[in-house]
N, C-alpha and C positions, 0 to 999 in steps of 0.2 A: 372484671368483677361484675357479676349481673346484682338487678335492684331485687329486693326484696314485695314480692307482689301483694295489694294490698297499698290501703292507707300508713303510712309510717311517720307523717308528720304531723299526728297528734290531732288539733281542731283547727286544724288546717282547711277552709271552705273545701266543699267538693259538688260541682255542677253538676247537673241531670247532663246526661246526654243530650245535643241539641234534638230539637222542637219542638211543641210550639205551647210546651210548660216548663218552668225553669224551676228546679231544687236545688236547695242548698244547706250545709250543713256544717256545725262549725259546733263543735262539742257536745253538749245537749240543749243546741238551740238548732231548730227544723224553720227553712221559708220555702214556702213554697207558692207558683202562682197558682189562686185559683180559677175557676170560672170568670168570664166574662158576662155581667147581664147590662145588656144595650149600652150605654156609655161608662161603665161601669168594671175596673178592674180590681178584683179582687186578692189580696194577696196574706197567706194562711200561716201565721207564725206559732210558733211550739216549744215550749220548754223557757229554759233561762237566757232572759235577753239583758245579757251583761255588755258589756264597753266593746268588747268586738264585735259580738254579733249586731249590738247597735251602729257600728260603720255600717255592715253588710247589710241591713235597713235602707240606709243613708245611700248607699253608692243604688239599690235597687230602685229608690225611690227617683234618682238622678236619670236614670237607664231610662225606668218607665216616662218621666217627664220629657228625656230628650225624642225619645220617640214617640209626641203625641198624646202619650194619655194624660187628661187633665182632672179624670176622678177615679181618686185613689181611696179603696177599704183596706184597711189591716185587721181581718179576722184576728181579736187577742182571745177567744176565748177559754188556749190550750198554753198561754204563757205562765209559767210556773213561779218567777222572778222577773222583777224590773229594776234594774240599775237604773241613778240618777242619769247615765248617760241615753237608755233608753228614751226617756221622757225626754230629756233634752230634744233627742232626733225627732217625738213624735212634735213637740213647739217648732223646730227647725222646717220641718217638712211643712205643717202646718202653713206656716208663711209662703214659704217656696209656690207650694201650690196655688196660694193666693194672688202670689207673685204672675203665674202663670196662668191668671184668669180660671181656674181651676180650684178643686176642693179633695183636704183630703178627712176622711174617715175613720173615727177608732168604732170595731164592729164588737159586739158580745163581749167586752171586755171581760177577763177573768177579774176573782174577787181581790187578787194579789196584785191587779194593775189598777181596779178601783181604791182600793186602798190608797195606795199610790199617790192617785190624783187628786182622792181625796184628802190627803195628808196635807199635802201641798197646797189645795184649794186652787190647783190650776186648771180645773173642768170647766171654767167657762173661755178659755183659750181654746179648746179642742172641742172637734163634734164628733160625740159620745155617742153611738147608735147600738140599741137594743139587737137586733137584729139586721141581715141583709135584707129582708123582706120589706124591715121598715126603710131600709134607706132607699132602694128602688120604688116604694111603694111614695115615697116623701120627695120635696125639693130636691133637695140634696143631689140627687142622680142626673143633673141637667140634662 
């Protein structure tokens, strides 16, 4: 019996082919890596970052840490939804990086993530950046 070609397991992740950008997808939530500016990895999230897609955060954020990168942006500016699990990962990473003599970054945040954080009042746990311009342009970018 041959498989049926195509996606058939639903929001099941599904990788970029290798090199040397990595996508992924997982219902209507999009990551993708972006640009690199000088110590600086960027990585482009989109749609609803509910409980799964907040692991696939979590294991990306692991990936880029074991390999080196020590400052991390999460472009939110295309997230449409934030699950409390999301924010959870952004406080978890937050640390981790810290941990790792490194720093990570929330970029453009949409108004549904500011919300968010503002709800909670946990903005001063997280560095909230306007823009990549400002965070390359600022400290922040060691």
């Amino acid at each position: 019996m041959s498989r049926p070609s195509g996606n058939s397991e639903g929001s099941r992740p599904r990788p970029k082919p290798a090199g040397s950008s990595r996508e992924i997808l997982a219902g209507d939530f999009k990551m993708s890596d972006g640009k690199r500016r000088g110590s600086l990895m960027l990585l482009e999230l989109s749609g609803r970052l509910d409980g799964r897609a907040a692991q696939l955060v979590q294991q990306r954020c692991a990936e880029l840490r074991a390999q080196g990168m020590h400052v991390l942006g999460l472009d939110l500016s295309q997230v449409t939804f934030l699950a409390s699990s999301g924010l959870g990962v952004f406080l978890a990473e937050t640390e981790e990086f810290k941990e790792a003599k490194g720093s990570l970054h929330l970029i453009a945040v949409s108004s549904v993530v500011s919300s968010v954080v503002n709800l909670l009042n946990v903005g001063r746990f997280l560095s909230l950046v306007p823009s990549v311009d400002d965070l390359v342009v600022g400290k922040g970018s060691r």
